[in-house]
N, C-alpha and C positions, 0 to 999 in steps of 0.2 A: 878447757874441756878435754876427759879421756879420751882416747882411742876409741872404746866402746860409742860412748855419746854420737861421737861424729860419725861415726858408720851408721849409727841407728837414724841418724837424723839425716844425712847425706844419700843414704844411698847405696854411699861407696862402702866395699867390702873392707874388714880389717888388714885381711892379707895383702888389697890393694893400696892400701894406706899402709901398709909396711914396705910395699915396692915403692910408691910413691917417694919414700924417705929414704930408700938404698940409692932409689935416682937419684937423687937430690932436687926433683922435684916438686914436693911437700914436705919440708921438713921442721916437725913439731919447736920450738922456741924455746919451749920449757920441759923439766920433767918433773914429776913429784919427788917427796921424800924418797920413796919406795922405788924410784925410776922408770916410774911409768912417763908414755907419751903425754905431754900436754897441749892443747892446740890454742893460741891464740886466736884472736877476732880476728887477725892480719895473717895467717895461716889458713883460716877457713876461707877467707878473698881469695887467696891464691886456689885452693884446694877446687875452688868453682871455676876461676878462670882455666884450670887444668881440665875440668870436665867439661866445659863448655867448650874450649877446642878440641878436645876426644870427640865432642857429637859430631861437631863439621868435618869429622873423617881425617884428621890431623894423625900422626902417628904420635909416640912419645917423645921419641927421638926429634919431629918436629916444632913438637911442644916445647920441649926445652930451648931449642933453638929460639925459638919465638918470643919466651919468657926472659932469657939471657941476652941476646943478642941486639943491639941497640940499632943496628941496621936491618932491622927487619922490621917491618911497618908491615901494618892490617890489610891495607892494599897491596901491598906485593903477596902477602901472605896468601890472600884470598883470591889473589891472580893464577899464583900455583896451584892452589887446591882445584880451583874449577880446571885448569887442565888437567891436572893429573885425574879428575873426577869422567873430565871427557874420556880421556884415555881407556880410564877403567871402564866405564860404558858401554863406547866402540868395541872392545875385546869382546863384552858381556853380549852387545847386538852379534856378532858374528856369530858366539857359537852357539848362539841362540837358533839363528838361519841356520848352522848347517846342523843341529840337533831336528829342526822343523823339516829339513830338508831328506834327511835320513827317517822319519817315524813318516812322512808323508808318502816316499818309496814303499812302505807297510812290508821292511824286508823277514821272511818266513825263518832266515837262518842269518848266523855272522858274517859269513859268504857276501851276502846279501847288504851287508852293514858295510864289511869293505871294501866291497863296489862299488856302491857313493861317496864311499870317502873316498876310495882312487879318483872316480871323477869326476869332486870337486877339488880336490888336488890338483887334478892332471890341469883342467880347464881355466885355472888360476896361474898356471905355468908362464912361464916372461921369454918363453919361446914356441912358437906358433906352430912348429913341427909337434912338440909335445901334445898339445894342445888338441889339434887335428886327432893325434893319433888315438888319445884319450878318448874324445866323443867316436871312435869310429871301433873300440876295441869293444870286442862279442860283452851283449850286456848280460849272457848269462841269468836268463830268466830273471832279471830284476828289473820293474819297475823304475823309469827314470823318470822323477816327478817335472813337469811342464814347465814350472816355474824355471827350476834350474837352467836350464836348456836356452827359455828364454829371459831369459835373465841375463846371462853369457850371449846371447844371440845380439841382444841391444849393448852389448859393452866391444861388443868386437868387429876390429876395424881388418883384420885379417882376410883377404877375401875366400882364400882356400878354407880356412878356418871358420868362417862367417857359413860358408857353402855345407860343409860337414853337420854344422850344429843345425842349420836349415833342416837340413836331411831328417836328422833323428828327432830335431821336434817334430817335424810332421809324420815319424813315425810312434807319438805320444796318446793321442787319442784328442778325443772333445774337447778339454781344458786348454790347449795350446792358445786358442784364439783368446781366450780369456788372460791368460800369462803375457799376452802382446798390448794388451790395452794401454799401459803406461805410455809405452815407447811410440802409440798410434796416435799420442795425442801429444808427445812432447815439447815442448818448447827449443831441444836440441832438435837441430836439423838432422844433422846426422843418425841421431837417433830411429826419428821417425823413419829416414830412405833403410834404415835395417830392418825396421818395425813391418814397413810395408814390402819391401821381399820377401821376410819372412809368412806375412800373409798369404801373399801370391802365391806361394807354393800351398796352401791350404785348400782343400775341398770344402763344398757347403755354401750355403745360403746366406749365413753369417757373414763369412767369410768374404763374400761376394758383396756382401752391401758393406763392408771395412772399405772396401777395393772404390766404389762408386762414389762415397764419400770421399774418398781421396784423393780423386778426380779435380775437385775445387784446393788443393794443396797450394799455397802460392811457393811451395818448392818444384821447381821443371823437373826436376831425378825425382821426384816422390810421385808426380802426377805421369811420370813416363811407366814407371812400375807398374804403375796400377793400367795405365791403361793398356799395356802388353798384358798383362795376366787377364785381364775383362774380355779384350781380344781375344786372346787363346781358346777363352771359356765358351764364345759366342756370344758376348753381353752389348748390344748394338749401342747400347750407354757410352760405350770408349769409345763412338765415333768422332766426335770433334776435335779430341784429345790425341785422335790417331793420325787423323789429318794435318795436326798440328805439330806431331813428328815428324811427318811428311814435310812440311812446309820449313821445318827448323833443319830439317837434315840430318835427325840425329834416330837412329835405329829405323829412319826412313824406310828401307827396303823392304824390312820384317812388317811396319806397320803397312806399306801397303801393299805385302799378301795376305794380313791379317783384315781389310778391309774387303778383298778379295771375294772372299774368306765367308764374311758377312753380307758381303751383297749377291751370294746364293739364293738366298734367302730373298724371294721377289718384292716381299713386305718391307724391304729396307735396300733396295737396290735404287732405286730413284732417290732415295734421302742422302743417301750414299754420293752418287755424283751431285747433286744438289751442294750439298758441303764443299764437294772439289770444286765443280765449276766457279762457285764463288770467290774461291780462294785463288782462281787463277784469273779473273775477272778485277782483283783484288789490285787497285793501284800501286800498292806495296810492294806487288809479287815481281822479283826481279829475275832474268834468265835463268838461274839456276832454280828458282822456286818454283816459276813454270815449268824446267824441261822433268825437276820431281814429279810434279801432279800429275804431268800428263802419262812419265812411267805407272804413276798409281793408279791411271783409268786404264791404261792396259791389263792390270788385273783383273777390272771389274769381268761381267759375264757381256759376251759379245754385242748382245742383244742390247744393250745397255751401254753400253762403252762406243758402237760403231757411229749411229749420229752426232756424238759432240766429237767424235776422232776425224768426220767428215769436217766439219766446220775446220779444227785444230788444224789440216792438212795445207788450208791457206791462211795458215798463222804468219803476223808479222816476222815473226823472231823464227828465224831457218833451221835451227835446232829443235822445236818443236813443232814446225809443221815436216819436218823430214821423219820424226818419231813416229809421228801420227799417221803420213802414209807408207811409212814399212808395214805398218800395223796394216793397214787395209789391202794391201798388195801390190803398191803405186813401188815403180822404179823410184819415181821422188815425189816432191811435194806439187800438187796441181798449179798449172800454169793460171795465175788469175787473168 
């Protein structure tokens, strides 16, 4: 079969079946009188096997290898191709995201263009100084889309760095809480105790029932988060969770001015000691967990806090009936 034939019937172009033959990977068997190309039945085998490896994204140069090479097997072959096909992908997903990342800033000029690119550059940095400084450098009236921010927020373990990107997502607008959902539901621990900092530092209603739900975290750092920011907020929901600092000992003091705090508020001043009392009542509760609670009923409002500090004054354990009547005005604890 001519040159012509095969390309009419093939597909393939003449001029590629004339590179084919410089390669030496199609090369015609026969010629005519005239010198023209002739193709055998065993020519046009190969001529398919060479374009069927071009569709699986094969180079030529690998093609040949493949065809010649007696150590190379369909399985190896096809083991490389899928990675180097990964490779090529991953490349293609990034600058995909940071083309997404840049038209989503909706920048007005170039300016505009290479301010996100600086600070997706910067925030990629493999040193945490950079990093910082990047999220912190004037954004020059452009748009920093939420995502980014938070994106970088749930990837970093840096806490100066973590604190920075905190900042300026929350100074992103409405979409920030939505850019944190991944990281609020992960299955990475770590993840999540950034997810929900970064929350806590968020205003709103939304924001506020992220915080509530998270309450039930069976992470202790993720359930601590939320329930300091609930507290902050005035959310009487972080009472158990507050108490439960108290009783662990960990950001104890904070949580109980932050119960304080809430038992202002005469609607939850009795539910308030109710929670402590019991936890000091609590067989579990050993001297130091007691002489805690009972610093955290010195917060409460006096009016509230004085008849269980009466009782507490002739406590077994002389560390917390000595707390209880400094509290009331006793030189020491009542002589039983």
């Amino acid at each position: 079969m001519l040159i012509g034939d095969v390309a009419r019937r093939s597909g393939v172009s003449a001029r590629m079946l004339r590179h084919y033959d410089a390669l030496g990977l199609v090369r015609p068997t026969g010629r005519t009188s005239g010198g023209y190309r002739e193709y055998s039945d065993e020519d046009l085998r190969r001529l398919f096997q060479v374009e069927s490896l071009r569709s699986l994204g094969l180079s030529l140069r690998q093609i040949s290898r493949a065809l010649q090479d007696p150590t190379c097997t369909p399985a190896g072959l096809v083991g490389d191709l899928i990675t180097w096909t990964e490779e090529r992908l991953e490349r293609e997903r990034e600058l995909l995201d940071r083309l997404r990342v840049v038209d989503a800033s909706a920048p007005s000029g170039w300016q505009g263009v290479l301010r996100i690119i600086e600070l997706m550059t910067g925030i990629n940095s493999p040193s945490a100084a950079l990093r910082q400084q990047s999220v912190l450098a004037p954004a020059e009236d452009v748009r920093v889309p939420a995502e980014l921010l938070a994106g970088a927020v749930l990837a970093e373990s840096d806490p100066n760095v973590a604190g920075a990107l905190r900042w300026a997502l929350g100074r992103v607008g409405g979409d920030a809480l939505a850019s944190l959902a991944s990281g609020v539901h992960s299955e990475n621990v770590d993840i999540r105790r950034r997810a929900i900092q970064a929350v806590a530092d968020l205003a709103g209603d939304e924001a506020r029932a992220v915080l509530v739900d998270a309450l039930d975290d069976p992470d202790p750092e993720v359930r601590r988060h939320a329930a300091l920011a609930l507290g902050t907020d005035g959310e009487v929901t972080a009472v158990p969770a507050l108490v439960d600092l108290v009783v662990e000992g960990v950001n104890d003091v904070q949580a109980a001015e932050l119960l304080g705090a809430l038992a202002e508020d005469p609607a939850h001043a009795e539910q308030i000691m109710s929670v402590l009392s019991d936890e000091l009542a609590a067989p579990t509760a050993d001297s130091a967990v007691r002489s805690r609670l009972t610093q955290a009923i010195l917060e409460l409002p006096r009016t509230v806090a004085q008849p269980v500090l009466r009782r507490l004054s002739h406590d077994d354990d002389p560390v917390v009936a000595l707390t209880a009547a400094a509290y009331l005005g006793d030189e020491g604890p009542a002589s039983r």
